[in-house]
C-alpha positions in Angstrom: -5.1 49.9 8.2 -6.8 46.9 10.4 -9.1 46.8 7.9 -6.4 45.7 5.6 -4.3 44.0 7.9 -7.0 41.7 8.8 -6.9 39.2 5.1 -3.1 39.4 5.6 -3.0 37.6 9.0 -6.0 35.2 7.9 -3.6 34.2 5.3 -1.0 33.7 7.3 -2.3 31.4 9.7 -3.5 29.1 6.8 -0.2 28.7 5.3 0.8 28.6 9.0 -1.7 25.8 9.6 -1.0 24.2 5.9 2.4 23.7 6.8 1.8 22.1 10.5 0.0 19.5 9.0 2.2 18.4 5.6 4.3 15.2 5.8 7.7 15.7 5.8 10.7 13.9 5.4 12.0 11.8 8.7 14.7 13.3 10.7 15.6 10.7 13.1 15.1 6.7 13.7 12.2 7.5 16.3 10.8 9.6 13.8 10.8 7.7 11.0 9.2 5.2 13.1 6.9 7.7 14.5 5.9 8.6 10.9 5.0 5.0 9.3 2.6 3.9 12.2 -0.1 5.7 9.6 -1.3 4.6 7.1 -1.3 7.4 5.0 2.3 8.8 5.8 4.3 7.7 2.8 1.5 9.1 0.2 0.9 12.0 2.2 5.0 12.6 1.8 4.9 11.8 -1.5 2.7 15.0 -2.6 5.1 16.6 -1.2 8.2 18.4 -3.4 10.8 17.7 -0.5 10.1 13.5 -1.4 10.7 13.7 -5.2 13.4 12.5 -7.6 14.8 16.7 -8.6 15.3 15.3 -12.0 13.3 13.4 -14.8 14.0 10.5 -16.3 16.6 10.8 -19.0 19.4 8.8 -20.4 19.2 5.0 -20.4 20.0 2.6 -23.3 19.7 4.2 -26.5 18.9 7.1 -24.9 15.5 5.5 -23.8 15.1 6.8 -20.3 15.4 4.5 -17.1 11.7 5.2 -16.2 10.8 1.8 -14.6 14.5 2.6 -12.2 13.2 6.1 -11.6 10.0 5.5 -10.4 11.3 2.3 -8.2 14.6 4.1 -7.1 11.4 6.8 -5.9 9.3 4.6 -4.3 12.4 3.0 -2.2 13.5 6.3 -1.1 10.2 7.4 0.4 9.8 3.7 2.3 13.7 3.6 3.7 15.1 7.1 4.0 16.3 9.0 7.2 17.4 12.8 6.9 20.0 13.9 9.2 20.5 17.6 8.3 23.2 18.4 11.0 25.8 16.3 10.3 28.4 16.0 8.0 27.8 15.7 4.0 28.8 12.4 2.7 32.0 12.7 -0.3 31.2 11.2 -3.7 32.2 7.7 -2.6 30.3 7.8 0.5 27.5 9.3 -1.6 27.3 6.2 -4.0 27.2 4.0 -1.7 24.1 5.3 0.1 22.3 5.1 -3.6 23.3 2.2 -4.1 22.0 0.5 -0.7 18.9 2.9 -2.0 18.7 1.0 -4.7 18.7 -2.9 -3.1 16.0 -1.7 -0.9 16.8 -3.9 2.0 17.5 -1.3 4.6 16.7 1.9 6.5 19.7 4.3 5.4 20.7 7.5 6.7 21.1 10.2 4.8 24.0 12.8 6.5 23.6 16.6 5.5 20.8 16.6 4.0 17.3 17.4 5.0 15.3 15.6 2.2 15.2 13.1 -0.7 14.8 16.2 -3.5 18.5 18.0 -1.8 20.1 15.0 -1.8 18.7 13.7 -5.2 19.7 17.5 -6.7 23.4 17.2 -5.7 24.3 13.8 -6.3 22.0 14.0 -9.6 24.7 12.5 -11.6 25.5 9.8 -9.2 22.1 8.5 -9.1 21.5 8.9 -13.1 24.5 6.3 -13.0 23.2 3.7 -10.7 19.3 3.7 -12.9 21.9 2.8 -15.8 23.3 0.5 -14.3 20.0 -1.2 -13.1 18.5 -1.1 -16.2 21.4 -3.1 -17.5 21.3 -5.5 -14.9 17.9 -6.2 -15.5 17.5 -5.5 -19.0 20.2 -7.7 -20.1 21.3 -10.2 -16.9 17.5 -10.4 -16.3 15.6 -9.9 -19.1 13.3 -8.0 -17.8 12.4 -5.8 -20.8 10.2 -8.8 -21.5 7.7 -8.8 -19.1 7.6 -4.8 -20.0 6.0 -6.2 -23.6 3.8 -8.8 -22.1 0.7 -6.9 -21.8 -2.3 -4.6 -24.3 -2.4 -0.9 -24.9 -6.5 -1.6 -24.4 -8.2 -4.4 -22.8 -12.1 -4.8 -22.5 -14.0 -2.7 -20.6 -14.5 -5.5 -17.6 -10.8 -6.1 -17.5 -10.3 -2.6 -17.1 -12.8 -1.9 -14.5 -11.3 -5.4 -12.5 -8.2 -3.7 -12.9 -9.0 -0.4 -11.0 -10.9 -2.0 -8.1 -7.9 -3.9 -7.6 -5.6 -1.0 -7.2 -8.2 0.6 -5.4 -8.1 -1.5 -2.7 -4.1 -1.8 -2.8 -4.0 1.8 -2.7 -6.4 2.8 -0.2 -4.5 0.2 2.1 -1.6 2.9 2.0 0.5 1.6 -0.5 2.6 3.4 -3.4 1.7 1.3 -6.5 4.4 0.7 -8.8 3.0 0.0 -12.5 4.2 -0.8 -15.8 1.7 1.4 -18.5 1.9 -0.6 -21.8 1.6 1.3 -24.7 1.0 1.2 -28.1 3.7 -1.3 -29.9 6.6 -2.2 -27.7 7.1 0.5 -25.9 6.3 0.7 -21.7 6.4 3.1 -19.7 5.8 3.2 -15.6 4.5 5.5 -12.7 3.8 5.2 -9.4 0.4 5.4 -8.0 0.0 7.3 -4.7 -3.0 8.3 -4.2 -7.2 7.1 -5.8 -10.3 8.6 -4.7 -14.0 7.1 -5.6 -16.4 9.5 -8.0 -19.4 9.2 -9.2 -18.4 6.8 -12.0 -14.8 5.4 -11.3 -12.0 6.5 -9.4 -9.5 9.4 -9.9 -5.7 8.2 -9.7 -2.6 10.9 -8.4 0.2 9.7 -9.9 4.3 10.3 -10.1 5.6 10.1 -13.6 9.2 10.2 -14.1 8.6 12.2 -16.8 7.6 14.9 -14.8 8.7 14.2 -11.2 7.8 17.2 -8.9 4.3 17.1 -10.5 1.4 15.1 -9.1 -0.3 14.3 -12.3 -3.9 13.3 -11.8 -5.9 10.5 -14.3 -9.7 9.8 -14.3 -11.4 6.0 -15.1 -14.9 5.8 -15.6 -16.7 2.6 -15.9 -16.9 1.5 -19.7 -13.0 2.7 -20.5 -10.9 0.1 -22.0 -7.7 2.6 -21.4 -6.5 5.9 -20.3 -5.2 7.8 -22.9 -1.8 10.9 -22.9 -1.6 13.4 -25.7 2.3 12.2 -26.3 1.8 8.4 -24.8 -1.3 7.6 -26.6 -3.7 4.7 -25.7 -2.3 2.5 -22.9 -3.2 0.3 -19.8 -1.2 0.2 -16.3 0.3 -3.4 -15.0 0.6 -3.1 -11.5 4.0 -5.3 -11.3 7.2 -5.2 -7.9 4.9 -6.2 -5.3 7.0 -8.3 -4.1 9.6 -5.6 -4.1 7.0 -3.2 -2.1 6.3 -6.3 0.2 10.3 -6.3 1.0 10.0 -2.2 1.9 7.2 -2.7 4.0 8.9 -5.4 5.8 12.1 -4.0 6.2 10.5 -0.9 7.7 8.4 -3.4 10.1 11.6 -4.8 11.2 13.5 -2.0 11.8 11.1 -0.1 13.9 10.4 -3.5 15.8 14.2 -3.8 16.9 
């Protein structure tokens, strides 16, 4: 009976141990100060299911999707959210107004009653579907920012690629989540945020959120010579990193927060 007792405990002091050391959401202001002094906290949150939008991206104009909104609405919520489990869950109203303020990006919000970003996402689903619809009208037809959606090439040369990646590369490796518009084949764009690259022996291997699939961390490969990346239903495309000045806002507002 040891004998078999033995591989049972092992195991549970790695999940034990696995769990100790994954990111989780922040549960109060120290914390959530606490938690962004590294470098690595937001992407190490990110892999995480608790971070992620519950549901993929759906709906939109023309029944299009709201990808670029989904993966930007993501992306703010891992920078500026607060989880306060114990108190009180917000109404409907109250609800939309914390997605909204989600939305602008220009402050740290608490979330009442909730003890991550996928709970809170899951019940107020519906709510949040209706503010990316709103956005992308806003900026699709306010802004016209479907344009600079169709301003790039589903394949570039080879050099332009490989410029390309070492450029994110550095961006990423300095902690950030990259936000990037993939253009694809025609006039169609899509969008995903890039949390996490690693060097190999030829390139560098990209961990990626697409709204398409939300709670999966979907992993791409470059190697030197590739003039795109390529998806069995997407085709040929090429990413356009594009919002830093959005993702310089976050960081900011986070700076000044936990500097106050």
């Amino acid at each position: 009976m040891d004998f078999l007792r033995l591989p049972l405990a092992s195991l549970a002091l790695i999940l034990l141990s696995t769990q100790a050391f994954a990111a989780t959401s922040s549960k109060s202001a120290d914390e959530f100060c606490s938690d962004r002094k590294g470098r690595s906290y937001i992407r190490e949150y990110l892999e995480e299911d608790e971070s992620r939008m519950s549901f993929r991206n759906h709906g939109g104009l023309i029944n299009g999707g709201v990808c670029w909104w989904h993966s930007r609405f993501q992306r703010n919520a891992a920078y500026l959210t607060v989880y306060r489990p114990e108190q009180r869950r917000p109404t409907k109203r109250q609800a939309e107004r914390l997605i909204k303020k989600i939305r602008k990006g220009r402050e740290v919000i608490t979330i009442p009653g909730f003890s991550s970003f996928s709970e809170f996402s899951r019940a107020f689903s519906s709510e949040i579907q209706d503010q990316l619809e709103k956005w992308q009208k806003f900026d699709g037809i306010i802004m016209q920012q479907w344009v600079v959606g169709l301003a790039g090439r589903s394949e570039v040369s080879a050099e332009s690629m490989k410029d390309k990646m070492d450029e994110l590369y550095e961006q990423v490796s300095q902690g950030d989540i990259v936000y990037q518009k993939l253009q694809i084949k025609g006039i169609t764009a899509h969008a995903w945020l890039v949390i996490d690259m690693t060097k190999t022996s030829n390139g560098y291997e990209l961990n990626v959120i697409d709204s398409n699939s939300p709670l999966t961390t979907t992993v791409y490969n470059y190697e030197e010579g590739d003039t795109s990346f390529h998806h069995y239903y997407y085709g040929d495309f090429v990413p356009y990193t594009g919002k830093d000045s959005e993702l310089d806002r976050l960081k900011s507002t986070v700076k000044k927060y936990c500097r106050n």
